[in-house]
MIVO-498283 format. One line per 5 residues: number of its first residue (from 1); their letters; for each residue x, y, z of N, C-alpha, C. Coordinates in steps of 0.2 Angstrom, whole numbers, plus 5000, padded with zeros to 4 digits. Atoms other than C-alpha are relative to their C-alpha. Example, Ala and Ser with C-alpha at 12.3 -4.5 7.8 and 13.67 -1.06 7.14 Angstrom:
2
1> as> 5004:4994:5000:5062:4978:5039:5004:5006:5000; 4996:4994:4999:5068:4995:5036:4996:5005:5003
! end
This chain:
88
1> xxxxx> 4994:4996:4998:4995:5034:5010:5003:4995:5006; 4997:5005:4993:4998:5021:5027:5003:4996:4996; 4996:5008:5004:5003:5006:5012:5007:5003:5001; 4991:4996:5003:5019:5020:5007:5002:5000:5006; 4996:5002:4994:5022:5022:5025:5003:4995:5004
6> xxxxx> 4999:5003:4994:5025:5005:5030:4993:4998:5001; 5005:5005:4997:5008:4997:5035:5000:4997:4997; 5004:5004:5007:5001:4983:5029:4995:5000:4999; 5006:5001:5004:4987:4979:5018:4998:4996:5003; 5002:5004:4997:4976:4969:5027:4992:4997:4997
11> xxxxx> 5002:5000:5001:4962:4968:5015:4999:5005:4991; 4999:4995:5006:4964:4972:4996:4991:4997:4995; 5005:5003:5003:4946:4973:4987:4999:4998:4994; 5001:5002:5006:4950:4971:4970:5002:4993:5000; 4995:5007:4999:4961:4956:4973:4995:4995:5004
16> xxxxx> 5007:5005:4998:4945:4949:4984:4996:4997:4998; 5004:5001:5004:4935:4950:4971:5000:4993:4996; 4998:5006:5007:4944:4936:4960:5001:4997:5005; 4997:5007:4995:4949:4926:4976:4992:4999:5002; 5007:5001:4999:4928:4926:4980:4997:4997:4995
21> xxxxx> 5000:5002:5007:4926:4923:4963:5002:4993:4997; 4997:5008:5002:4936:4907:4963:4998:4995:5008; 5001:5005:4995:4928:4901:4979:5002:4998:5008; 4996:4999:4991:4937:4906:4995:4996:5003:5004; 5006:4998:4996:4927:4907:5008:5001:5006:5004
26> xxxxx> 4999:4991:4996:4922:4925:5016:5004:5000:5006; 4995:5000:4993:4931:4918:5033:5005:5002:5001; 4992:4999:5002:4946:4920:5027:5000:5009:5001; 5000:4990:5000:4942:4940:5024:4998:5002:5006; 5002:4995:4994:4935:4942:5040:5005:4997:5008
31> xxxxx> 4993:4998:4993:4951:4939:5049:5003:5006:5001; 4997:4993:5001:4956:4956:5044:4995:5003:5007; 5003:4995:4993:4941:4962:5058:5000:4995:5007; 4998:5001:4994:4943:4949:5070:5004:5000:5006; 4995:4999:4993:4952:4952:5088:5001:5006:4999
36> xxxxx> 4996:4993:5000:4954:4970:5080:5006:5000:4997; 4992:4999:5001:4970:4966:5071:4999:5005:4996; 4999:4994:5006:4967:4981:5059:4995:5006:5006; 5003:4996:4996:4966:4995:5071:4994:5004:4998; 5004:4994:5002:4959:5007:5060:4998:4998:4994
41> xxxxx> 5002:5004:5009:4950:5005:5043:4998:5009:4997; 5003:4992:5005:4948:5021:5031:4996:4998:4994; 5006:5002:5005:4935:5016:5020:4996:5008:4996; 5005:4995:5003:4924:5028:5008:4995:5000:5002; 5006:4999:4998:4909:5036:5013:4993:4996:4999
46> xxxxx> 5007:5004:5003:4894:5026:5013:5002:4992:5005; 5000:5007:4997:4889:5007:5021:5008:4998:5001; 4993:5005:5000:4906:4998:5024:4998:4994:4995; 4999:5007:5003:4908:4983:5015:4994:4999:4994; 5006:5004:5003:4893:4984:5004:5000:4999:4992
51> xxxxx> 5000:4998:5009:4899:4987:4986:4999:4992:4997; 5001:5009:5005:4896:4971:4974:5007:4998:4995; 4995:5002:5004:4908:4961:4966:4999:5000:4992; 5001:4996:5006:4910:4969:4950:5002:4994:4993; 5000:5005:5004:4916:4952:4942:4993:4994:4999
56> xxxxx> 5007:5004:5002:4900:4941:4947:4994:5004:5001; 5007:4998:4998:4888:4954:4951:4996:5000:5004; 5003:5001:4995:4884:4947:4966:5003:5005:5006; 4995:4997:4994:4888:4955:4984:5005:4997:5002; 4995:5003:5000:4905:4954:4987:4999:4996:5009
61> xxxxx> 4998:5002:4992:4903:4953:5007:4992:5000:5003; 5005:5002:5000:4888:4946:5017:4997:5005:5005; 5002:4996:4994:4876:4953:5030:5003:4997:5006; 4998:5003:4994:4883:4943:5043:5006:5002:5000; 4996:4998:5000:4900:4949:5037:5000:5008:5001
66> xxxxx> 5001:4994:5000:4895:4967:5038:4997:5000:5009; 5002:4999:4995:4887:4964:5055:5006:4997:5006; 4997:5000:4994:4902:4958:5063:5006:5006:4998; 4997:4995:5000:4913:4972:5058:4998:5004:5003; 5003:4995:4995:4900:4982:5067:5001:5000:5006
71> xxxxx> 4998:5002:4992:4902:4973:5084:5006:5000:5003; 4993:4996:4994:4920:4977:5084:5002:5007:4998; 4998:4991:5000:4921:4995:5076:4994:5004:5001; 5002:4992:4998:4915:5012:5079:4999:5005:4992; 4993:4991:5004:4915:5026:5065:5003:5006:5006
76> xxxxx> 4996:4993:4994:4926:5038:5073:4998:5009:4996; 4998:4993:5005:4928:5051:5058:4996:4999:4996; 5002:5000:5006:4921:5056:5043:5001:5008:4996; 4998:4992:5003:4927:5069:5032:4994:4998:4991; 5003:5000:5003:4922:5073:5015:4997:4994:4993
81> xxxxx> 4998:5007:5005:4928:5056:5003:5000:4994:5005; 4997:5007:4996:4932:5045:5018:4997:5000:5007; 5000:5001:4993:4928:5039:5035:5004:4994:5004; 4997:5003:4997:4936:5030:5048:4997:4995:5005; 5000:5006:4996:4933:5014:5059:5004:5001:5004
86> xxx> 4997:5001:4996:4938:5012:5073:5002:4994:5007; 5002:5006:4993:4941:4995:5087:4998:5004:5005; 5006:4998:4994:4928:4997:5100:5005:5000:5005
! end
């Protein structure tokens, strides 16, 4: 709903898929959580980041990548489907 409003996309997972897939490296992805430039993340229920890339069947995003997301959010929310991140 934030895309149709006006935000930007700061991180699309299907489209990371095929760019991880062709060899671009995680660093690039995890500009999205560095300094906080994505205030807020709405993510689905469950671990953050952990789902697998569904074209190589490998994990899409690493444990080092998962454990810096953590050092700068928070969950704040969590409703039924969704929860929210938030910068520390």
């Amino acid at each position: 709903m934030a895309i149709f409003q006006g935000a930007p996309l700061h991180l699309d997972i299907p489209s990371w898929m095929d760019l991880a897939l062709a060899g671009i490296p995680e660093s690039i992805a995890a500009r999205a959580i560095e300094h906080c430039n994505v205030k807020a993340w709405i993510i689905p229920l469950g671990e953050p980041f952990i789902q697998p890339n569904w074209l190589s069947r490998q994990p899409l995003f690493s444990d080092e990548f998962r454990a810096e997301f953590r050092s700068h959010y928070s969950l704040t929310q969590e409703d039924e489907f969704y929860q929210v991140w938030t910068c520390k």
